[in-house]
C-alpha positions as CSV (number, residue, x, y, z in Angstrom):
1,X,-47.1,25.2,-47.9
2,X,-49.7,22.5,-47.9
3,X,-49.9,19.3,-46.3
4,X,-48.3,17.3,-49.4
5,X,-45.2,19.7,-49.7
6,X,-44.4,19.1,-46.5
7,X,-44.2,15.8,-46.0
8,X,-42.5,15.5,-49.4
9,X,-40.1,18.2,-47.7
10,X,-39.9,15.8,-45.0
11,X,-38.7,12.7,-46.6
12,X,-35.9,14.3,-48.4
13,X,-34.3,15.5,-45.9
14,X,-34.8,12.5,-43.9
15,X,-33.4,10.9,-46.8
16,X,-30.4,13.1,-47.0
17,X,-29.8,12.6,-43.1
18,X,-29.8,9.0,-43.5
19,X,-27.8,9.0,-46.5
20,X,-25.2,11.4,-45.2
21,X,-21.6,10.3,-44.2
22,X,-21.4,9.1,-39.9
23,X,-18.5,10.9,-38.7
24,X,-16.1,8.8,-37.6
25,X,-15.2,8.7,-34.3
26,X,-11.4,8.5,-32.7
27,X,-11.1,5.2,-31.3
28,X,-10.6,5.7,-27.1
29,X,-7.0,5.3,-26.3
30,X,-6.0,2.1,-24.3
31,X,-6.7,2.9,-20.7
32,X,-3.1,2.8,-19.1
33,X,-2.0,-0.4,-17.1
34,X,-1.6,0.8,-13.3
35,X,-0.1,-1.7,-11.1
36,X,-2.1,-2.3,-8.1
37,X,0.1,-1.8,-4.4
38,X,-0.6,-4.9,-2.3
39,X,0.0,-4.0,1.2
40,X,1.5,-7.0,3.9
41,X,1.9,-6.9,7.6
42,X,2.9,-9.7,9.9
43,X,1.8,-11.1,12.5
44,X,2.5,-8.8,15.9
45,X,5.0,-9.3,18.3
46,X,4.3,-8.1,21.8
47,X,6.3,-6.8,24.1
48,X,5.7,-3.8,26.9
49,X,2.3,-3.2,26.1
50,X,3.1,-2.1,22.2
51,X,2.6,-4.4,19.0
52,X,5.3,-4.0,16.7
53,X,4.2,-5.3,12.8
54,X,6.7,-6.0,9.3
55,X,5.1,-4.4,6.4
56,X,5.4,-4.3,3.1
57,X,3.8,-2.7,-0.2
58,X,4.5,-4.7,-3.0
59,X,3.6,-2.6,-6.9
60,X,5.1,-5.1,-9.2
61,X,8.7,-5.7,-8.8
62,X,8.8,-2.2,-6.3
63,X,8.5,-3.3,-2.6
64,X,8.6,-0.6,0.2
65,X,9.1,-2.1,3.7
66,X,8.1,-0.6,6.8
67,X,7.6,-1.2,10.4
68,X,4.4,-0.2,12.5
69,X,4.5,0.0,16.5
70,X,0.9,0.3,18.1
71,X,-0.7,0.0,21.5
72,X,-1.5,-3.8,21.6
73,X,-4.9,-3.5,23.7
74,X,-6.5,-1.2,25.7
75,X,-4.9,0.2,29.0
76,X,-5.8,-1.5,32.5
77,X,-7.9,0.0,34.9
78,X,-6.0,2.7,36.9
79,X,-3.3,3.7,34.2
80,X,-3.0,7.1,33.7
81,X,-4.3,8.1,30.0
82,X,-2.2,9.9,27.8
83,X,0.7,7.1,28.9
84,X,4.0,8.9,29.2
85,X,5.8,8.9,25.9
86,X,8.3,6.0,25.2
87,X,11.7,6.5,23.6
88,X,12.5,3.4,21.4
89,X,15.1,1.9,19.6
90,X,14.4,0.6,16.2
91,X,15.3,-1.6,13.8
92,X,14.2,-3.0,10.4
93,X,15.6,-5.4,7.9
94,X,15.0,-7.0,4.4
95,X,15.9,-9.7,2.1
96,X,15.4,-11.5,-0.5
97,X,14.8,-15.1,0.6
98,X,17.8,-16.8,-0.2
99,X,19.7,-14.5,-1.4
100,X,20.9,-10.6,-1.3
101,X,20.3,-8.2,1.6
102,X,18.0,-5.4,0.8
103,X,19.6,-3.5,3.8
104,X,18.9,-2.8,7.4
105,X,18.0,0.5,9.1
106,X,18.1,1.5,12.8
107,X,16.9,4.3,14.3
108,X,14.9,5.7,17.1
109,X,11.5,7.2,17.5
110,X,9.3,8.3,20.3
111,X,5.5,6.1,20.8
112,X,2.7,7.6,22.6
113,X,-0.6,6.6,21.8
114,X,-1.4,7.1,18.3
115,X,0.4,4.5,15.9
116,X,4.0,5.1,14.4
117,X,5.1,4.0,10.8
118,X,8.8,3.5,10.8
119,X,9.7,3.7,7.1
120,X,13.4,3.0,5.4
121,X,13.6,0.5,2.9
122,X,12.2,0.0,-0.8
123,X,14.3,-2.4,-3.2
124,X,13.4,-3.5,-6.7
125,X,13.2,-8.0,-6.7
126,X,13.2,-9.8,-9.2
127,X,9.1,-11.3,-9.7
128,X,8.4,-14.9,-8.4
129,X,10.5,-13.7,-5.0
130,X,10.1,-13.9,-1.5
131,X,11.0,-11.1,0.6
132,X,11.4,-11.3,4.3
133,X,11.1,-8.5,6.2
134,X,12.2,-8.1,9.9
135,X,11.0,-4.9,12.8
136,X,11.5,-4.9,16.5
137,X,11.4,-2.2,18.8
138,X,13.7,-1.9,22.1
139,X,13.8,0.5,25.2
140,X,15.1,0.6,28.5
141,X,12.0,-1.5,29.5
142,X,13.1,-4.8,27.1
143,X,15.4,-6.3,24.4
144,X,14.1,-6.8,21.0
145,X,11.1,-9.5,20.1
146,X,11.0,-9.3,16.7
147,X,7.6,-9.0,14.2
148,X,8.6,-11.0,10.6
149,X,6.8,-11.4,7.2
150,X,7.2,-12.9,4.1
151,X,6.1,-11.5,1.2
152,X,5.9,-12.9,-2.3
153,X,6.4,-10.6,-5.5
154,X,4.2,-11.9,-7.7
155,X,4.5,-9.5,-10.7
């Protein structure tokens, strides 16, 4: 084939390339709307050495409400390390601000050292509500001091 063929080989078929239907590609499906969980704690409430917090995690209208009990700071100098394990009384509460309970839930759980997550309540609120959450802690050692938040459901 000599040098002429070739490139008139060449240009057709470039030609029939650019002439050629484009395939049509599927258009990508919507990606899915996933609500995004914003997490809430409180300010803590100190009593005995331990920080108690309110928690929430709001995902749209869904809230799930928790408690948290921590050490609040560091031990002194002179306490023995691991600290001997504490028996407490819990108890947690939610509700809608201004209106209907979302329940309350007692219990008992033993703290140590590493943090504790006391779990119990999740509710669907209507949007544009507040919730307030309540969590305190008691032992032999003191009565309850409560840790509060308010949460807004902003949907």
């Amino acid at each position: 084939m000599n040098r002429i063929t070739r490139i008139a080989a060449g240009a057709v078929g470039a030609a029939a390339l650019l002439s050629a239907p484009v395939p049509a590609f599927a258009a990508a499906p919507a990606a899915a709307t996933t609500a995004t969980t914003v997490t809430t704690c409180g300010y803590s409430s100190l009593q005995a050495g331990l920080a108690t917090y309110a928690c929430a995690d709001v995902t749209g209208d869904s809230v799930a409400i928790y408690g948290k009990i921590g050490l609040a700071g560091p031990p002194s100098p002179g306490t023995p390390w691991p600290p001997a394990p504490k028996e407490l009384v819990t108890h947690l509460s939610a509700n809608v601000a201004g209106g209907a309970s979302l329940g309350t839930v007692n219990g008992r759980t033993v703290f140590q050292v590493s943090t504790v997550r006391v779990d119990g309540i999740s509710a669907t609120v209507p949007c544009g509500s507040t919730v307030h959450v309540s969590f305190d802690v008691e032992g032999f050692w003191s009565g309850q001091v409560p840790a509060t938040v308010d949460v807004p459901v902003a949907c």
